[in-house]
C-alpha positions as CSV (number, residue, x, y, z in Angstrom):
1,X,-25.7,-24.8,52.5
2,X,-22.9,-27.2,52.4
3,X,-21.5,-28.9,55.6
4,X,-18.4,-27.5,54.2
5,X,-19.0,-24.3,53.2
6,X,-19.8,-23.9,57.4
7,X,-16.8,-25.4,58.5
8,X,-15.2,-22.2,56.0
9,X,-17.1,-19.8,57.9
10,X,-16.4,-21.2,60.9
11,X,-12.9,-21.3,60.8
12,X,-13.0,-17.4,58.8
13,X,-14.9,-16.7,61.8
14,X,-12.2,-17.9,64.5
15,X,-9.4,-16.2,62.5
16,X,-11.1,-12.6,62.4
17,X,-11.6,-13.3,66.2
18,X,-8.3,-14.0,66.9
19,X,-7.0,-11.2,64.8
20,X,-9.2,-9.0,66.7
21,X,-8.2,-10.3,70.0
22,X,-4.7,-10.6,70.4
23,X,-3.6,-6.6,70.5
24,X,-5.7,-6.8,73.9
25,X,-4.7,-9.9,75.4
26,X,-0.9,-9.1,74.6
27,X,-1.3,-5.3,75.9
28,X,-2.7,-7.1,79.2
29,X,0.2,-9.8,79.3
30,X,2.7,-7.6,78.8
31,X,1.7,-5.0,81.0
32,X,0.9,-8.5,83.7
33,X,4.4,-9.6,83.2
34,X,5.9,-6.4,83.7
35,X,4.0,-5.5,86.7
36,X,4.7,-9.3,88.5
37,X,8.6,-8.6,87.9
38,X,8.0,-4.9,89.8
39,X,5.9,-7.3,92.6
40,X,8.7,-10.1,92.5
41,X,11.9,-7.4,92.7
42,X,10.2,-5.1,95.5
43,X,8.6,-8.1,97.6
44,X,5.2,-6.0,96.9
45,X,2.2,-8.1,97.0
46,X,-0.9,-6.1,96.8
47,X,-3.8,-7.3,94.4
48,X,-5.0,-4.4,93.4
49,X,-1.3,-3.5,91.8
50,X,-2.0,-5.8,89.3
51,X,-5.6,-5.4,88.0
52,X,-5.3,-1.4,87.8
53,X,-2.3,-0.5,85.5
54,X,-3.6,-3.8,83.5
55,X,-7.3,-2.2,82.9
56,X,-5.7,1.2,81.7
57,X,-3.4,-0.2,79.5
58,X,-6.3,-2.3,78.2
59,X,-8.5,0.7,77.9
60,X,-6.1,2.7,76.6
61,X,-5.2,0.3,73.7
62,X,-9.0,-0.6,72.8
63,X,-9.3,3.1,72.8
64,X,-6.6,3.7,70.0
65,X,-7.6,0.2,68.1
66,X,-11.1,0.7,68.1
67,X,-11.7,2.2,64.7
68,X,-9.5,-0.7,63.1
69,X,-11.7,-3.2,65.3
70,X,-14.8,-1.7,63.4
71,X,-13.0,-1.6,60.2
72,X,-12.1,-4.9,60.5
73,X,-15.7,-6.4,61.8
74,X,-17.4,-4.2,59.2
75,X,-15.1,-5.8,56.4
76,X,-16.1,-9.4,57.7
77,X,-20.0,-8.1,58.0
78,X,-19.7,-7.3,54.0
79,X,-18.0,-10.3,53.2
80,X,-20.7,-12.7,54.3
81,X,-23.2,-10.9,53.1
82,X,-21.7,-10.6,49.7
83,X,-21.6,-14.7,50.3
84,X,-25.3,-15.0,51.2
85,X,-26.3,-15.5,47.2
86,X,-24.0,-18.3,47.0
87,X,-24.9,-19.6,50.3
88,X,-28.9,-20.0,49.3
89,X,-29.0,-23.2,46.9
């Protein structure tokens, strides 16, 4: 296996994690940055105001995503091994 042809999984690797990452982290930033203005406009500052309505929304979206997170991993699972012929010298 060419020094290469790891750098392409690598970075294949990065992008399907990425891909699979960002409906969660913006689902918790959003739902952060919405609940910071509430804290900022009321003159609320309780810590727990913040972590709970950011863990449901979190849950809630990984619970609706998860079969096109398993799509997606399965798809990339396929792929490589398809690859591992060519990968064998």
């Amino acid at each position: 296996m060419s020094p290469d042809y790891v750098v392409e999984l690598m970075k294949g690797l990065m992008a399907h994690i990425m891909i699979l990452a960002t409906p969660l982290l913006l689902t918790g930033m959003t739902v952060g940055l919405m609940v910071s203005l509430f804290q900022a406009v009321t003159s609320l500052q309780e810590q727990t105001l913040v972590f709970v309505p950011k863990a449901l929304a979190v849950t809630t979206m990984l619970f609706f995503i998860l079969p096109w997170m398993i799509r997606t991993l399965m798809d990339y699972t396929n792929e490589i091994f398809n690859k591992l012929p060519s990968m064998v010298m």
